[in-house]
GUZA-98916 format. One line per field, with one value per residue (C-alpha): residue in three letters; z, y, x; residue number from 1. Coordinates in Angstrom, 3 decimals. Layout:
dodren <- [ALA:...]
z <- [Z:...]
y <- [Y:...]
x <- [X:...]
vexmi <- [NUM:...]
This chain:
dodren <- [UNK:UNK:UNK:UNK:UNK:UNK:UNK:UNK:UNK:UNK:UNK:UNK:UNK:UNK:UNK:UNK:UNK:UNK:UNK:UNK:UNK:UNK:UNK:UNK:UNK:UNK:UNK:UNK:UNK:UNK:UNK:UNK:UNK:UNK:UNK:UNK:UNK:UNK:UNK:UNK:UNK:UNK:UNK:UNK:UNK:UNK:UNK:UNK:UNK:UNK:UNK:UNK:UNK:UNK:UNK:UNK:UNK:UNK:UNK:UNK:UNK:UNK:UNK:UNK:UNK:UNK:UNK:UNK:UNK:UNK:UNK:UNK:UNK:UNK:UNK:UNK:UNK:UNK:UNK:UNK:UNK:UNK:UNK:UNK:UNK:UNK:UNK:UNK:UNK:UNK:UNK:UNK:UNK:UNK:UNK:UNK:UNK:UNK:UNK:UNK:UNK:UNK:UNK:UNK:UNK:UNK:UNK:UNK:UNK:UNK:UNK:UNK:UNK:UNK:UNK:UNK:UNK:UNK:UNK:UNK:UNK:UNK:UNK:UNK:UNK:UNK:UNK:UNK:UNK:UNK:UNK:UNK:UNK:UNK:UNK:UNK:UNK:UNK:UNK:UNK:UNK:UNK:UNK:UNK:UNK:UNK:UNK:UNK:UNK:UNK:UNK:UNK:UNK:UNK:UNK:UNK:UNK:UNK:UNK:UNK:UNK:UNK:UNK:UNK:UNK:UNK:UNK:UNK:UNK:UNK:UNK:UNK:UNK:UNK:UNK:UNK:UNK:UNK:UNK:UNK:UNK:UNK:UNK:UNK:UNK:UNK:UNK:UNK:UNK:UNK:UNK:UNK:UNK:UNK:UNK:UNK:UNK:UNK:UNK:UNK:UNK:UNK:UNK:UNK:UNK:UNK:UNK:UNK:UNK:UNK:UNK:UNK:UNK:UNK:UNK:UNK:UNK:UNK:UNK:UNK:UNK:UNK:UNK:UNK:UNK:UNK:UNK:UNK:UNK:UNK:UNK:UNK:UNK:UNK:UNK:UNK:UNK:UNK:UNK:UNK:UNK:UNK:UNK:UNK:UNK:UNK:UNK:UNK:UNK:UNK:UNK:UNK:UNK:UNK:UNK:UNK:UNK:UNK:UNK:UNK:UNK:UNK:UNK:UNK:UNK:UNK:UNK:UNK:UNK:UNK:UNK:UNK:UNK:UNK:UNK:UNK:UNK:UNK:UNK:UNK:UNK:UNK:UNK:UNK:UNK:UNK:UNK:UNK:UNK:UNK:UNK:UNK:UNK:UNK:UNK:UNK:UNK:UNK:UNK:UNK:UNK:UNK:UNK:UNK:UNK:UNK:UNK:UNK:UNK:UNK:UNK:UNK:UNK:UNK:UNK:UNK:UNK:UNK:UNK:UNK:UNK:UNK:UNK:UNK:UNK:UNK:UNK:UNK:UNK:UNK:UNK:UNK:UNK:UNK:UNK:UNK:UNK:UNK:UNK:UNK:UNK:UNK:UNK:UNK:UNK:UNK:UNK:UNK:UNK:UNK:UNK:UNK:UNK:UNK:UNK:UNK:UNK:UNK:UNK:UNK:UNK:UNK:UNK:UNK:UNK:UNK:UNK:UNK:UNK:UNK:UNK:UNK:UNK:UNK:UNK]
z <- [242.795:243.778:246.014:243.112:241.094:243.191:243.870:242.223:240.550:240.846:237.573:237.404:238.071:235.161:234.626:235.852:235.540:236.809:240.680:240.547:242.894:245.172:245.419:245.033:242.208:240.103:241.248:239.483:236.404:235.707:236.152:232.897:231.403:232.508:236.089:236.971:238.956:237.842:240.288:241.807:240.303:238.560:240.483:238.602:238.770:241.176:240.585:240.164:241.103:244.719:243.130:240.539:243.531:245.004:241.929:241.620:245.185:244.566:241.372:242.786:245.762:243.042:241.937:244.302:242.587:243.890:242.604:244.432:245.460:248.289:249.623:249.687:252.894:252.079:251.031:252.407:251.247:252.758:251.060:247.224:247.897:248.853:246.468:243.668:245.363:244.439:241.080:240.662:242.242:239.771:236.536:238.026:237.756:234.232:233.067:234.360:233.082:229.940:229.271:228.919:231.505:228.218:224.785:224.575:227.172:225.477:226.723:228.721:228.086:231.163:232.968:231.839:235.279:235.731:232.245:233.062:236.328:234.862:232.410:234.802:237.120:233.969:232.947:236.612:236.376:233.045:231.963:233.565:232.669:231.406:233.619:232.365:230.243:231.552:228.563:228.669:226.270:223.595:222.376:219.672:215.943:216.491:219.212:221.550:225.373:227.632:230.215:228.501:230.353:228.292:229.493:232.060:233.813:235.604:239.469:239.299:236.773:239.551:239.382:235.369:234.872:236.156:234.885:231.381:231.858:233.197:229.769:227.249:228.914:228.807:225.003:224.430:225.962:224.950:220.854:218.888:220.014:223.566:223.194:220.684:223.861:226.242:224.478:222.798:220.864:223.899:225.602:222.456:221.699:225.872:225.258:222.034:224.398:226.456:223.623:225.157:227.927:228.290:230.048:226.840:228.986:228.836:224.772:224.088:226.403:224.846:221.163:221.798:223.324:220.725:217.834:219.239:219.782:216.228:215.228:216.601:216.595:212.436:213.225:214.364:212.156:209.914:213.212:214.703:211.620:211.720:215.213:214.419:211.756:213.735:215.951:213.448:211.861:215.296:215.479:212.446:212.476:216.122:218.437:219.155:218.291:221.620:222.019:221.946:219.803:222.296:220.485:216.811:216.528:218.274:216.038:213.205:213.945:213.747:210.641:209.214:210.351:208.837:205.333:205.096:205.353:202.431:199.238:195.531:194.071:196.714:197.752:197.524:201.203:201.395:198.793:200.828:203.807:202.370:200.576:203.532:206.869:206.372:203.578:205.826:209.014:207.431:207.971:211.718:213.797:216.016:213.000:214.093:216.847:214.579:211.218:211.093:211.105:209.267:206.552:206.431:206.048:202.839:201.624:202.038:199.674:196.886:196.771:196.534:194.207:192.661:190.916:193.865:194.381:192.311:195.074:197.686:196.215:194.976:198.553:200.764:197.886:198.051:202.014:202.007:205.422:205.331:208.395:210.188:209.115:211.308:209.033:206.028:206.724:207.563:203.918:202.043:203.890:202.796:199.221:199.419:200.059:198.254:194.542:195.313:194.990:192.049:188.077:185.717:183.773:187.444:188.133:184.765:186.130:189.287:187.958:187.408:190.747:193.073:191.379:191.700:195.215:195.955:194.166:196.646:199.734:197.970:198.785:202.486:205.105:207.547:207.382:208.484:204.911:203.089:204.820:204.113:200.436:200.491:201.393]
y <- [324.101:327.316:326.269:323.532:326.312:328.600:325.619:326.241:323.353:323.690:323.703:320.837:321.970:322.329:319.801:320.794:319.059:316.110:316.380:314.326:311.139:309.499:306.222:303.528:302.422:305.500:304.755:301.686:303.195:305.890:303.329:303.201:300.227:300.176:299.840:303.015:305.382:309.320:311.505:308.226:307.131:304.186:301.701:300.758:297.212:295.383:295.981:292.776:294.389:292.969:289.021:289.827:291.191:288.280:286.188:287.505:287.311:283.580:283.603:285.512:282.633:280.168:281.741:280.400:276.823:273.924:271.908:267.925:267.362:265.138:267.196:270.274:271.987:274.604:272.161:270.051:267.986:269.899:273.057:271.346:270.331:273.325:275.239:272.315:273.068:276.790:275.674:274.097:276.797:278.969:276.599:276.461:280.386:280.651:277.847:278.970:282.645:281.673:279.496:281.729:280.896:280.058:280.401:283.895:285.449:286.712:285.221:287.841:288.032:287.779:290.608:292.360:292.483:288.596:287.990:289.750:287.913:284.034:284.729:285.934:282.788:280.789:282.078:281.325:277.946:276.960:278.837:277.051:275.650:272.346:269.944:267.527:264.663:261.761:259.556:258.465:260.492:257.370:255.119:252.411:253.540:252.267:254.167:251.097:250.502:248.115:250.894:253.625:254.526:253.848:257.421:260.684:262.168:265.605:265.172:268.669:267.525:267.431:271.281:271.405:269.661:272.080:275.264:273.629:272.927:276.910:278.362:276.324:277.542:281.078:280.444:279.106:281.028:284.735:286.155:286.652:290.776:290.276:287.113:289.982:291.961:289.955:287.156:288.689:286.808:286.479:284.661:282.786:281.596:280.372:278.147:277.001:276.077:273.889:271.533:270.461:268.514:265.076:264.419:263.220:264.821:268.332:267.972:266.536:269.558:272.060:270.839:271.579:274.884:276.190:274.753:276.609:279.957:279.694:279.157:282.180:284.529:284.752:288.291:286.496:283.116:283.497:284.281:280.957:279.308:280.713:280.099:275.923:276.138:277.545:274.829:272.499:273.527:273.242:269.842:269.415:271.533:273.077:269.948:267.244:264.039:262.496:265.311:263.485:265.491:265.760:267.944:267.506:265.263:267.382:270.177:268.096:267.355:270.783:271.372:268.601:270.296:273.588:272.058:270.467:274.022:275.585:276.347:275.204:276.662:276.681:279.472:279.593:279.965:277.082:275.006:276.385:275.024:271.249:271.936:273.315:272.394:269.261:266.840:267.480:265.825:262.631:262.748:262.804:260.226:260.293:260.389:257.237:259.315:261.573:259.837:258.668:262.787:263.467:261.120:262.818:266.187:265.210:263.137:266.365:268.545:265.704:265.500:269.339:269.248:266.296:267.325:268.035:264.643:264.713:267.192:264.986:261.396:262.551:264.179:260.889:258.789:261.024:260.478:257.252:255.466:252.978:251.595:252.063:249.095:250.646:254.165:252.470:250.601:253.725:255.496:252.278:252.656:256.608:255.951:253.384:255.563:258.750:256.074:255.346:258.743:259.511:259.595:257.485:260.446:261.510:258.019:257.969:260.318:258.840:254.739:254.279:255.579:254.103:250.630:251.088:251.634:249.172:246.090:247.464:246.940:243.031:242.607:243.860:241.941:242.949:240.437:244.112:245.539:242.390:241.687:244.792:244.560:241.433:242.860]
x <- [-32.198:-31.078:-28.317:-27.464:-26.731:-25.101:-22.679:-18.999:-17.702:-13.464:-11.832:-9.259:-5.902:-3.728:-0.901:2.333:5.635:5.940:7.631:10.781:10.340:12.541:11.768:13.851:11.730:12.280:16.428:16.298:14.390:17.202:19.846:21.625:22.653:25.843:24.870:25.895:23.105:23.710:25.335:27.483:30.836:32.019:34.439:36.975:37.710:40.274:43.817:45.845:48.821:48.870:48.663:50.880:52.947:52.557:53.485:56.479:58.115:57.132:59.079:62.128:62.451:63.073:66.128:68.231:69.727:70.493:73.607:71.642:75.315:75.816:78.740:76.618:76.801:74.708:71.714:68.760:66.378:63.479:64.697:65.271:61.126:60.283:61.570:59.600:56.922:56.806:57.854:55.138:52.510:54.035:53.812:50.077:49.876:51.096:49.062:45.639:46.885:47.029:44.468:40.578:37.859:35.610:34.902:34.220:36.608:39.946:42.820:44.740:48.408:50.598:51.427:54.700:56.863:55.795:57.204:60.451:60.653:59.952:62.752:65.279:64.292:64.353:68.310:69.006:68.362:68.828:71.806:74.945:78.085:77.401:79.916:82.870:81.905:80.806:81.639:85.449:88.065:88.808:85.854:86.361:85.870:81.829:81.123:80.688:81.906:80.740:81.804:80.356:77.297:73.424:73.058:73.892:70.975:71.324:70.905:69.095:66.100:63.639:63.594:65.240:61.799:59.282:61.871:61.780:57.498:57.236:59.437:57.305:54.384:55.019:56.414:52.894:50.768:52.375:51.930:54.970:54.834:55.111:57.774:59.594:59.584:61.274:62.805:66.594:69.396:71.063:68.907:68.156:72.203:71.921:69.123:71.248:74.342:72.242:71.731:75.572:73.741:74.350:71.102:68.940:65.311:66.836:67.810:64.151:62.619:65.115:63.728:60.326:60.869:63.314:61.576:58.293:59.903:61.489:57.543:56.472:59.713:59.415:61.954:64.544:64.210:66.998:69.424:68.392:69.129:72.756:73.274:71.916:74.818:77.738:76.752:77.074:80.238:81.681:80.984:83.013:85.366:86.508:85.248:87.781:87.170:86.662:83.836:80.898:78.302:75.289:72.603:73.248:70.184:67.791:68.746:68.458:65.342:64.538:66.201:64.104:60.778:61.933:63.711:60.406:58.418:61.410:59.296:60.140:62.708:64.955:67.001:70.461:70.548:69.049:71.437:74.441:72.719:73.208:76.318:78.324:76.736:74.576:76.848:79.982:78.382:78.933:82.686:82.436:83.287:80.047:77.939:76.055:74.373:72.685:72.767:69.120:68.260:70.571:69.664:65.836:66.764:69.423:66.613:63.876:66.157:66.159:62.435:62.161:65.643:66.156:68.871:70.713:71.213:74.548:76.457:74.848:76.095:79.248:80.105:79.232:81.096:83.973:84.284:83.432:84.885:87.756:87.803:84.289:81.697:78.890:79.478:79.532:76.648:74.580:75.628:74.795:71.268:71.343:72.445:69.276:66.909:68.149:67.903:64.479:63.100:65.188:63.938:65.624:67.158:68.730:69.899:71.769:74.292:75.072:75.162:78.723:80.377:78.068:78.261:81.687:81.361:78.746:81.027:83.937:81.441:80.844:84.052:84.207:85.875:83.081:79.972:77.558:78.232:78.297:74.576:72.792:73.893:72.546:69.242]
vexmi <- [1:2:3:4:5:6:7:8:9:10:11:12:13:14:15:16:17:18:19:20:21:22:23:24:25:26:27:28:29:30:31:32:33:34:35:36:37:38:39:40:41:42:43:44:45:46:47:48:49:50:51:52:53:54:55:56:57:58:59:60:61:62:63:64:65:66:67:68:69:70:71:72:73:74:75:76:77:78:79:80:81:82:83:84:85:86:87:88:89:90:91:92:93:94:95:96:97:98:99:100:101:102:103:104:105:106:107:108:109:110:111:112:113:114:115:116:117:118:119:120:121:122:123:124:125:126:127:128:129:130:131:132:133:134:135:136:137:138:139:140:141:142:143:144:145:146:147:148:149:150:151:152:153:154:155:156:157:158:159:160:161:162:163:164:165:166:167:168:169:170:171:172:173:174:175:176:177:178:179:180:181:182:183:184:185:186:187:188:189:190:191:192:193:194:195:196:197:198:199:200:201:202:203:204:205:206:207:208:209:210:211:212:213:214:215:216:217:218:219:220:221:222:223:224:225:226:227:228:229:230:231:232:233:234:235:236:237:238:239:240:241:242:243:244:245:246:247:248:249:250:251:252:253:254:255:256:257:258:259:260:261:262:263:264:265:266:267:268:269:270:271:272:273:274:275:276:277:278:279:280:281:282:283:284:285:286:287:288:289:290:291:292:293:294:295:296:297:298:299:300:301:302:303:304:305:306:307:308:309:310:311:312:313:314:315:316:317:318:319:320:321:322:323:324:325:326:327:328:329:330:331:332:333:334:335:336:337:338:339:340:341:342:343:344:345:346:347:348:349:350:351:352:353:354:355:356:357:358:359:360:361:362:363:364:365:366:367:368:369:370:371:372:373:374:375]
């Protein structure tokens, strides 16, 4: 009992800090939740310079063009394939660049030197003096020649093609600020020149990329609108009349999307539009190529105007052709269509001259006219 007693309990030891562990379960405890441990660095990510690097050498070997002449020294099959080939590995690049691994990834905008580079390979390839006409100097008054050929293809659309696929897929894939960037009115008024092709692939490409860049390029809108009607006015006024007018009905149909987007009231701008550079293509000689445009985009500004039919009726009567039964059948047709979406009160106006006209086409020698009246 005595001993029991004597016997010194230890008092407990008093808490002290805790003593910091090292185990590589307290490691993963302090690990933040941006995966980084304190005391280590952050990596950054990978740089993307070396594939862009790559890109871009890849894009700079397609500069080079090939003319797919027979006579070319300088040129071999195996080389023109090769160089598609790349074409296409780039096309590939752009594509999957712009397009977002999923729903909730942003879509990254393409890298700035690759943009500069695709354009310069694009102005290499596209930008070229168009060569001589294919079509003979002199065709009949209707535009018909058993010789004349259906239509010319360019020997180099193989690679046009893919050049054509690559531009509308940057134009698509890049905002209006970075297309602001790299996209001038130079560059613009070269892509407007190649509406001169013959080949009707490169117009129907050209169309689509133009009328997509004018879509997002809202700065320079007004410019491209200009530039369509100096083109225009060329064909009426500067081009000779053997000139066949290759482009006017791609831009036209252009002009028809855009007319169509013009808000009520109209501008002036926009009268001056019809007044000056859409009435007077009816007086060319090539008119049938483009007429059937031509005809809806007149026939948009009466629905938004109707009282701008008067200009518009007065101006094809006033021109009215003499000689050529396949134009006159094609204004009959317009002068059709432009009565049935006028008001009686509008109609009033324009009764007497076009009756006029219309009992002079009774009377036509050519069995075309008299058949279509008689529809």
């Amino acid at each position: 009992m005595g001993a029991a007693a004597a016997e010194v309990v230890a008092p407990p030891r008093p808490t002290s800090a805790k003593r910091r562990s090292t185990t590589l379960k307290f490691l993963f405890e302090l690990e933040k939740p941006d995966g980084v441990v304190p005391g280590t660095a952050k990596l950054p990510p990978p740089s993307p310079e070396p594939e862009a690097d790559s890109l871009i050498d890849k894009i700079a070997s397609c500069n080079r063009v090939f003319t797919f002449a027979d006579d070319a020294a300088d040129e071999c099959e195996e080389e023109r394939d090769a160089k598609r080939e790349r074409l296409v590995e780039v096309l590939g690049a752009v594509r999957s660049s712009g397009s977002a691994g999923n729903k909730q990834q942003q879509q990254q905008p393409l890298d700035h030197r690759v943009m500069v580079a695709l354009l310069k390979m694009v102005g290499a390839n596209l930008f070229r003096a168009m060569p001589p006409s294919a079509y003979p100097a002199l065709l009949p008054p209707d535009g018909v020649d058993e010789e004349t050929p259906v239509m010319v293809l360019a020997p180099s659309w193989p690679h046009l093609q893919v050049v054509y696929d690559i531009l509308l897929s940057v134009v698509t894939a890049s905002d209006a600020k970075t297309l602001r960037h790299h996209v001038d009115r130079a560059f613009l008024s070269s892509l407007l020149a190649l509406f001169r092709s013959e080949d009707p692939r490169e117009r129907d490409r050209l169309k689509t990329v133009y009328h997509q860049l004018y879509s997002k390029l809202t700065c320079e809108r007004a410019f491209m609108r200009r530039s369509m009607a100096a083109a225009f006015l060329r064909f009426v006024y500067e081009a000779s009349t053997a000139e066949r007018h290759c482009g006017a009905a791609e831009l036209l149909e252009i002009c028809g999307s855009i007319i169509n987007g013009f808000a009520v009231p109209l501008k002036e701008e926009h009268r001056a539009f019809l007044a000056r550079v859409l009435l007077p293509l009816h007086r060319t000689r090539w008119v049938h190529t483009y007429h059937r445009q031509l005809a809806y985009c007149v026939l948009q500004f009466v629905h938004k105007e109707p009282g701008l039919a008067d200009a518009v009726v007065t101006d094809i009567l006033r021109h009215w052709p003499v000689t050529n039964c396949q134009k006159e059948v094609l204004l009959i047709e317009e002068l059709e269509e432009i009565l049935e979406v006028l008001e009686p009160k509008h109609f009033q106006k324009l009764a007497v001259p076009i009756c006029a006209r219309i009992a002079r086409c009774v009377s036509s020698y050519s069995s075309q006219v008299r058949i279509v009246l008689a529809h």
